[in-house]
The first five atom37 places (N, CA, C, CB, O) and aatype in JSON, in Angstrom:
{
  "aatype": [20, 20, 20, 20, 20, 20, 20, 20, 20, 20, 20, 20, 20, 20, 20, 20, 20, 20, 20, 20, 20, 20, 20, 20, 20, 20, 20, 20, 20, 20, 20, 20, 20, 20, 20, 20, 20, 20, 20, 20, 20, 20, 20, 20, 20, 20, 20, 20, 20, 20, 20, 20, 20, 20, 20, 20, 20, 20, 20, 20, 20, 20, 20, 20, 20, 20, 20, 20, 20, 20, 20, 20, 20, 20, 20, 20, 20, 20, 20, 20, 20, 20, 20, 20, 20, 20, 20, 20],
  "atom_mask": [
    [1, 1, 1, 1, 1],
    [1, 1, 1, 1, 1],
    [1, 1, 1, 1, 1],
    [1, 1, 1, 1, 1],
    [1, 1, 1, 1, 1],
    [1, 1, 1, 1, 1],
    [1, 1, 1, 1, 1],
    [1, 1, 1, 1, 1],
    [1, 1, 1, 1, 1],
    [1, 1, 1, 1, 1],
    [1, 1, 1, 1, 1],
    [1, 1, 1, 1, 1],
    [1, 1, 1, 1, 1],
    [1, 1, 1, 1, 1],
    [1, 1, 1, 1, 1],
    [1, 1, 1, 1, 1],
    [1, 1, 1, 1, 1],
    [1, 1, 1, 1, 1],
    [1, 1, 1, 1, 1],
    [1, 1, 1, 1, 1],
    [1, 1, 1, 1, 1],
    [1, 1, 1, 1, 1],
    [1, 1, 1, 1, 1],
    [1, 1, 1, 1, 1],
    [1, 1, 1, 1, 1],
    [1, 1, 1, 1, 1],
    [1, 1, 1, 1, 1],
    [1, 1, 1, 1, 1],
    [1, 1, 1, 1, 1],
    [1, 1, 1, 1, 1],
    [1, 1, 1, 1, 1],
    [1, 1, 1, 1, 1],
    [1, 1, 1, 1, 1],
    [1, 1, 1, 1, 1],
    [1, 1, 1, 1, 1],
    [1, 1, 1, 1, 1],
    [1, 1, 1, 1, 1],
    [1, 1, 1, 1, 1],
    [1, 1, 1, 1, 1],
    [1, 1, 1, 1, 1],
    [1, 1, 1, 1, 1],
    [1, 1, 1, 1, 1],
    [1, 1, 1, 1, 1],
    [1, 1, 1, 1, 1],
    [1, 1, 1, 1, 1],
    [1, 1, 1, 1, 1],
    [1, 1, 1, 1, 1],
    [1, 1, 1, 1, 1],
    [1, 1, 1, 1, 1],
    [1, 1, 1, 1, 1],
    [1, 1, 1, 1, 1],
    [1, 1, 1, 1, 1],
    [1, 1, 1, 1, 1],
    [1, 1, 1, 1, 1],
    [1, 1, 1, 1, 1],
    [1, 1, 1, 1, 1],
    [1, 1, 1, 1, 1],
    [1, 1, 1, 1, 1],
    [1, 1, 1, 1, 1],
    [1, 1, 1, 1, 1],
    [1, 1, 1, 1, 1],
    [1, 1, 1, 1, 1],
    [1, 1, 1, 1, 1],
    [1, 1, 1, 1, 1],
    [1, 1, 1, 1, 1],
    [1, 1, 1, 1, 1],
    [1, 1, 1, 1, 1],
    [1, 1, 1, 1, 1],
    [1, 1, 1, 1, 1],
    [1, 1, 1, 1, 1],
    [1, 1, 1, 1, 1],
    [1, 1, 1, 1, 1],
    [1, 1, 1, 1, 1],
    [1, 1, 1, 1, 1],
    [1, 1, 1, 1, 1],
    [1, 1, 1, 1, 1],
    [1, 1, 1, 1, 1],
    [1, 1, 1, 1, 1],
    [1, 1, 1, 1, 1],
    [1, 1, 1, 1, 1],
    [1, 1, 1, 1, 1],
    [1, 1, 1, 1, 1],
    [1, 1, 1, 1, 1],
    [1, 1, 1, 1, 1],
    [1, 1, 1, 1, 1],
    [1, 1, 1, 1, 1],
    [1, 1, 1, 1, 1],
    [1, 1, 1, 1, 1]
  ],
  "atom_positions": [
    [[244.78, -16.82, 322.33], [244.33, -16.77, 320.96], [243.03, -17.57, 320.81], [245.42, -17.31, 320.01], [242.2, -17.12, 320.02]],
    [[242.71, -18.92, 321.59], [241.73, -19.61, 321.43], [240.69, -18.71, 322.06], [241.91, -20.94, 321.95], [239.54, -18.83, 321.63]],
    [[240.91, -17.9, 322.92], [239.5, -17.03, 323.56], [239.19, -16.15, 322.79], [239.57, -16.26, 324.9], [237.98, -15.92, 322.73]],
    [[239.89, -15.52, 322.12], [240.04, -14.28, 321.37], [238.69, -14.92, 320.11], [242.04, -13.93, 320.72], [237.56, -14.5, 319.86]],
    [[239.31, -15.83, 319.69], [238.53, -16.93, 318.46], [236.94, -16.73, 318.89], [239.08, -19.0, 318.66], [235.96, -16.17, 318.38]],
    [[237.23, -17.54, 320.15], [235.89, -17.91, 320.73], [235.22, -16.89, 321.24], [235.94, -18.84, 321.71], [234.01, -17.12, 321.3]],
    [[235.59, -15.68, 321.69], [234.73, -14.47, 321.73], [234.49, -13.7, 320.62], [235.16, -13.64, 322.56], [233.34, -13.24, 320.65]],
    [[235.27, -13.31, 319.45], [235.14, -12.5, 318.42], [234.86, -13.19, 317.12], [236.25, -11.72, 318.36], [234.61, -12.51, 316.12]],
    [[234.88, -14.55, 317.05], [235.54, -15.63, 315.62], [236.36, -15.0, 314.91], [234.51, -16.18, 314.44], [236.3, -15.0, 313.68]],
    [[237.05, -14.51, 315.46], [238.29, -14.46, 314.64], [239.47, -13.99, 315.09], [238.11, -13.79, 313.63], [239.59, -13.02, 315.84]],
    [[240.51, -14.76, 314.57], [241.67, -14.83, 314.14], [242.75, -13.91, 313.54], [241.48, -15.51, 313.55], [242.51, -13.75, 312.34]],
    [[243.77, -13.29, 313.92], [244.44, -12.07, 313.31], [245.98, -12.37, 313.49], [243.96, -10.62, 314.07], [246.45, -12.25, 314.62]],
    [[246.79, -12.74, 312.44], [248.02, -13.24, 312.45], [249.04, -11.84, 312.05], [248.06, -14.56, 311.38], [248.7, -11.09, 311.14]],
    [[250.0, -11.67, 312.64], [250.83, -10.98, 312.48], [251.83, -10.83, 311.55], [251.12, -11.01, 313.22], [252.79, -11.51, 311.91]],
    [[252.08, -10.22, 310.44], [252.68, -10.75, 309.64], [254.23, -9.93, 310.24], [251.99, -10.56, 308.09], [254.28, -8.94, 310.97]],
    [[255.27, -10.64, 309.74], [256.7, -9.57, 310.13], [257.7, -9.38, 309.25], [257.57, -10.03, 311.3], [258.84, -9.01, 309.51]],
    [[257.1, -9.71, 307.87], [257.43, -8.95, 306.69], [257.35, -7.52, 306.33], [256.82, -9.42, 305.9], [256.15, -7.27, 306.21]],
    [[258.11, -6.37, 306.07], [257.22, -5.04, 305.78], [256.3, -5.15, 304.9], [257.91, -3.94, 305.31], [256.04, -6.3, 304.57]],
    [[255.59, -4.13, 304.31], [254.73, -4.15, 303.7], [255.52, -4.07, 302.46], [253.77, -3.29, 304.05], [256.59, -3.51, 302.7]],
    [[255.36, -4.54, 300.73], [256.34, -4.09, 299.76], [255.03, -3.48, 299.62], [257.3, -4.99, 298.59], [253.93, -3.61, 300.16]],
    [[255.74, -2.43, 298.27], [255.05, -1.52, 297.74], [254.05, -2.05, 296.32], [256.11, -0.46, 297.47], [254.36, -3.07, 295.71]],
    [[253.05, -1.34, 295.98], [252.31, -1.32, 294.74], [253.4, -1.6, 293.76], [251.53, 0.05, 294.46], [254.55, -1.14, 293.75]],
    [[252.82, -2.47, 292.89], [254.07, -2.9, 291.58], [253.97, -1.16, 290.63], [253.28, -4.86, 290.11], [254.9, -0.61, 290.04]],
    [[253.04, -0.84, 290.73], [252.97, 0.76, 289.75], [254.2, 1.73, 290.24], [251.26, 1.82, 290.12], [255.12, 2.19, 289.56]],
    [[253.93, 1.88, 291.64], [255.08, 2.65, 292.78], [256.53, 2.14, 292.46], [254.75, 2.18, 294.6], [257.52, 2.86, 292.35]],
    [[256.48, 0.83, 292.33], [258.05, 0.44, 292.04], [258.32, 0.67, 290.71], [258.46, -1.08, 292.31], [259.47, 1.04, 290.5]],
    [[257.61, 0.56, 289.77], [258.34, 0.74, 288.33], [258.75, 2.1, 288.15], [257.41, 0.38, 287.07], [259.73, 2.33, 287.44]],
    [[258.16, 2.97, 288.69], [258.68, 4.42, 288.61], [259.71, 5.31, 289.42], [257.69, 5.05, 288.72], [260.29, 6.36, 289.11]],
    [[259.74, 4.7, 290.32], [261.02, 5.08, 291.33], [262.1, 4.88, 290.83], [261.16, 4.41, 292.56], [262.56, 3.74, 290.79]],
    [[262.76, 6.01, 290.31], [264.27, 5.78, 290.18], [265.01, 4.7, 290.84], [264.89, 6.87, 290.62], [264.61, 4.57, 291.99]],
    [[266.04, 3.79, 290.49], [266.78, 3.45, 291.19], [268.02, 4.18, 291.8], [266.95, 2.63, 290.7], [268.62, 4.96, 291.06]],
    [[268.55, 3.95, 293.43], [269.58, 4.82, 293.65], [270.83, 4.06, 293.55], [269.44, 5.5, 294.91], [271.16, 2.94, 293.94]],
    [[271.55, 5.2, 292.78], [272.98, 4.73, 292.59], [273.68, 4.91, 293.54], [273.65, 5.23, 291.61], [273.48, 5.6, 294.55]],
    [[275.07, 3.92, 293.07], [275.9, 3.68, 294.31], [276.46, 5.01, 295.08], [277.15, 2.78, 293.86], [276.57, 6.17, 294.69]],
    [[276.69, 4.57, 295.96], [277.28, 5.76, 296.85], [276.65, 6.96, 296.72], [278.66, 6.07, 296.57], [277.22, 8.02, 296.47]],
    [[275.36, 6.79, 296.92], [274.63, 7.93, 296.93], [273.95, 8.33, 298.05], [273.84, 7.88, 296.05], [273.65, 7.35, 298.73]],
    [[273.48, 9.61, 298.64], [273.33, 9.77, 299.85], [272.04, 10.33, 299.65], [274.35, 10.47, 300.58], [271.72, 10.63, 298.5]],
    [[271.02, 10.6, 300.86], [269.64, 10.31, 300.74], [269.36, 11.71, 300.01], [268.78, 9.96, 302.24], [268.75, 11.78, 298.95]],
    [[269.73, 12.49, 300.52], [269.68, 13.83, 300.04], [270.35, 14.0, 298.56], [270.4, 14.72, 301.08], [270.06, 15.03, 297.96]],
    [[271.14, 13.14, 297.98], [270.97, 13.61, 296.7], [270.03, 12.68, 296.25], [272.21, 13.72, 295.87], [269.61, 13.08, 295.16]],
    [[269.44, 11.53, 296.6], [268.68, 10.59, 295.74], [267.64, 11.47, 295.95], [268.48, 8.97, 296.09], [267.0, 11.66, 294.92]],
    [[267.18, 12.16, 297.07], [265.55, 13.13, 297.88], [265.62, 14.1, 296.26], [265.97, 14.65, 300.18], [264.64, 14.3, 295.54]],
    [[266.83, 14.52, 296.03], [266.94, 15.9, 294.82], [266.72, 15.46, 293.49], [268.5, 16.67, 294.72], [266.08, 16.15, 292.69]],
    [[267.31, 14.18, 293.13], [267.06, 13.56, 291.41], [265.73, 12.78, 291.62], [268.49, 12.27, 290.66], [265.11, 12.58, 290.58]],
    [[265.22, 12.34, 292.68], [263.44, 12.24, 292.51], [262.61, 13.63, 292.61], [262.76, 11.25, 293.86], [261.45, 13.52, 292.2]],
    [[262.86, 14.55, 292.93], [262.11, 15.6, 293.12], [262.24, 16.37, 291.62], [262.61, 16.42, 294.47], [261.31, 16.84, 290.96]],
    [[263.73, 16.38, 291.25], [264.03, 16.83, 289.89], [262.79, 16.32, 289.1], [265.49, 16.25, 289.31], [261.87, 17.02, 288.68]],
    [[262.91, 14.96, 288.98], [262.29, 14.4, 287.77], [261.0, 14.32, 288.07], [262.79, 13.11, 287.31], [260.32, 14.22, 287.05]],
    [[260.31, 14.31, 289.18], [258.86, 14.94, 289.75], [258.57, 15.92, 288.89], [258.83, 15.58, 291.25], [257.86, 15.82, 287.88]],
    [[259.29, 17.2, 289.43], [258.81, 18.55, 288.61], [259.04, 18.41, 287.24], [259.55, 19.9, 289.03], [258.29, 19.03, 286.49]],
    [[260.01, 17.64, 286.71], [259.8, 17.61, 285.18], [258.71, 16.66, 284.7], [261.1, 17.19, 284.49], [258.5, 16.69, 283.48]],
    [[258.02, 15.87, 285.4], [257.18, 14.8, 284.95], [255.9, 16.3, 285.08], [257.07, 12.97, 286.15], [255.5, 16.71, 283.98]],
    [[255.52, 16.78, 285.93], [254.56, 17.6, 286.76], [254.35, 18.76, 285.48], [255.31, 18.25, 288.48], [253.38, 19.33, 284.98]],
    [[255.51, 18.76, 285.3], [255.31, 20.25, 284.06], [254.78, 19.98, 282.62], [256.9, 21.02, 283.64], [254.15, 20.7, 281.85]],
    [[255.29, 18.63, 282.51], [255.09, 18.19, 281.02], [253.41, 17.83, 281.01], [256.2, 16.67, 280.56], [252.63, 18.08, 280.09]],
    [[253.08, 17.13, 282.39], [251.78, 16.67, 282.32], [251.44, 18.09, 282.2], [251.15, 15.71, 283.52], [250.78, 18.18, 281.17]],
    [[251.55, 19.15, 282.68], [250.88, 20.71, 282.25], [251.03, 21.34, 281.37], [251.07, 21.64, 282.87], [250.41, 22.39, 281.19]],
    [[251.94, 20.85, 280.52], [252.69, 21.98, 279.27], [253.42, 22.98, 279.62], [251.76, 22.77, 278.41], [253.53, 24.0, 278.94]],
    [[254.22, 22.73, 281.13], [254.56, 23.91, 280.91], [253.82, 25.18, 281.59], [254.51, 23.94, 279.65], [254.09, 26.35, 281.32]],
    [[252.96, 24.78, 282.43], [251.88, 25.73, 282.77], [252.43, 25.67, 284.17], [250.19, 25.31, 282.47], [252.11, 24.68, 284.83]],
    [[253.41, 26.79, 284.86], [253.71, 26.83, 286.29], [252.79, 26.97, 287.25], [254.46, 27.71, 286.53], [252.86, 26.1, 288.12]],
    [[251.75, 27.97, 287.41], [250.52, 28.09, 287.86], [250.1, 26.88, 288.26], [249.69, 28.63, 286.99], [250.07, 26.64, 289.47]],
    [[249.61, 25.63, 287.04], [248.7, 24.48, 287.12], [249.54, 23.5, 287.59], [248.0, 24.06, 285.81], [249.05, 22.46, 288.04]],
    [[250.64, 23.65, 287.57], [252.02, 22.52, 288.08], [252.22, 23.16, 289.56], [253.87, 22.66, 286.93], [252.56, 22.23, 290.28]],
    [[252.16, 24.22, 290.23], [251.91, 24.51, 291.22], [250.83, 24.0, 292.29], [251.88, 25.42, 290.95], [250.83, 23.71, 293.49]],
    [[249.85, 24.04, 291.18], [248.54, 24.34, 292.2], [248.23, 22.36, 292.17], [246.78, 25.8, 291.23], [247.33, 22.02, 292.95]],
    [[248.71, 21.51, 291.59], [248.11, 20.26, 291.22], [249.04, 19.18, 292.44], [248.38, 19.9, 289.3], [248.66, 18.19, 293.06]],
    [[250.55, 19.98, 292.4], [251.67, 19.5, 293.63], [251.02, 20.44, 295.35], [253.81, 20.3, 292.98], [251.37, 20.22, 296.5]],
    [[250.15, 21.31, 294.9], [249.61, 21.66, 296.88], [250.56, 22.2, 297.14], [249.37, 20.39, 298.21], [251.0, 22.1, 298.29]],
    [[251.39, 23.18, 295.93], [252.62, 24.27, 297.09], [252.19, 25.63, 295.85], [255.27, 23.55, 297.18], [251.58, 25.59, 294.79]],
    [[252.79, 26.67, 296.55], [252.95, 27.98, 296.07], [253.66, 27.9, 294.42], [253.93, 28.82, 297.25], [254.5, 27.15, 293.91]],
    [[252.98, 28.88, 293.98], [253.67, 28.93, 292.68], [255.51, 29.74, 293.1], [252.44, 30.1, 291.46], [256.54, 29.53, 292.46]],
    [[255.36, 30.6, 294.32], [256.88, 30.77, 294.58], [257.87, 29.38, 294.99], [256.95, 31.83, 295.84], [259.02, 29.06, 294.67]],
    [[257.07, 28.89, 295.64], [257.68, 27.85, 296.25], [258.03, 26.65, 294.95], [256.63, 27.32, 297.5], [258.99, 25.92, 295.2]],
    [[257.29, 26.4, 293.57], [257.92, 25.85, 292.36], [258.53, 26.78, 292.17], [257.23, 25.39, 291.24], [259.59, 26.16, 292.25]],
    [[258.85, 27.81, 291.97], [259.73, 28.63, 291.56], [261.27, 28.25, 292.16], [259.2, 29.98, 291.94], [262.32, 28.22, 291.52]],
    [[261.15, 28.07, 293.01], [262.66, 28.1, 294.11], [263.11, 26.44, 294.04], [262.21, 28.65, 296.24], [264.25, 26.0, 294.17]],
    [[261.93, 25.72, 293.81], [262.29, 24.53, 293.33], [262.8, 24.31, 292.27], [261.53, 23.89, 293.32], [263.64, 23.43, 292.14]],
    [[262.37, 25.11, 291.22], [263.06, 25.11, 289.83], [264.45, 25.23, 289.99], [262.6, 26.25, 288.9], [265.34, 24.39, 290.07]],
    [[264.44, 26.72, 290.02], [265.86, 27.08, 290.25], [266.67, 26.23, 290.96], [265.97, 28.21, 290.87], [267.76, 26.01, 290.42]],
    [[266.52, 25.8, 291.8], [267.32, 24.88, 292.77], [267.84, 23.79, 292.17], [266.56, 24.38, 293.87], [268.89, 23.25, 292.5]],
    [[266.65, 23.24, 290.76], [267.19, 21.93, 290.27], [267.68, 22.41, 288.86], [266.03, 20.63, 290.22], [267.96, 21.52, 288.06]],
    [[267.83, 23.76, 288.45], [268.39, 24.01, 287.16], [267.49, 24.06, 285.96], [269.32, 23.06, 286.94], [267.73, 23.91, 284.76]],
    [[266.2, 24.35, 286.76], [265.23, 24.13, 285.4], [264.73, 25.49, 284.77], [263.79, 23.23, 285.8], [263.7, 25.94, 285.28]],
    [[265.12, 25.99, 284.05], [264.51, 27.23, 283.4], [263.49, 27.56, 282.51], [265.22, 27.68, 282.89], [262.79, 28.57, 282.41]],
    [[263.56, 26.16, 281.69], [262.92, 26.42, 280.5], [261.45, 25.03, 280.89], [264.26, 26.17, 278.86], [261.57, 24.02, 281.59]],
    [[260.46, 25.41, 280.27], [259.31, 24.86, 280.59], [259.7, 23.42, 279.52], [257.83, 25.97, 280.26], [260.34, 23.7, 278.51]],
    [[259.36, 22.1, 279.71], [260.02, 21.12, 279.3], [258.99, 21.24, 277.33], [259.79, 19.48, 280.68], [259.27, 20.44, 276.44]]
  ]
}
């Protein structure tokens, strides 16, 4: 470490904490309830994704499609999948 110093000046400590997340990232993440398994927590964040996604559009599947980077079929099958019919 002292050569490292003395050839580069500097110093690089390892931290072995993970990284936590952005305080913005945490306030919005659902919390998961007990006994819940990843795949249903993966489905009630994705739920409430596409309902956050639609409202920011009005409702506009097309622009809620094209703003998430998938097919307007592919929201489609997502809808259905989470029970959503009606534009929020």
């Amino acid at each position: 470490m002292v050569q490292r110093y003395l050839t580069l000046r500097q110093v690089e400590f390892i931290d072995s904490r993970p990284p936590s997340p952005p305080a913005a990232e945490t306030e919005s993440l659902p919390l998961a309830k007990e006994r819940e398994t990843l795949s249903e927590a993966t489905d009630r964040f994705e739920k409430a994704f596409l309902f956050k996604a639609l409202e920011k559009h009005h409702g506009n599947r097309t622009h809620t499609a094209r703003s998430l980077g998938i097919g307007l079929r592919t929201l489609q099958r997502k809808l259905l999948h989470h029970g959503i019919s009606q534009s929020p």
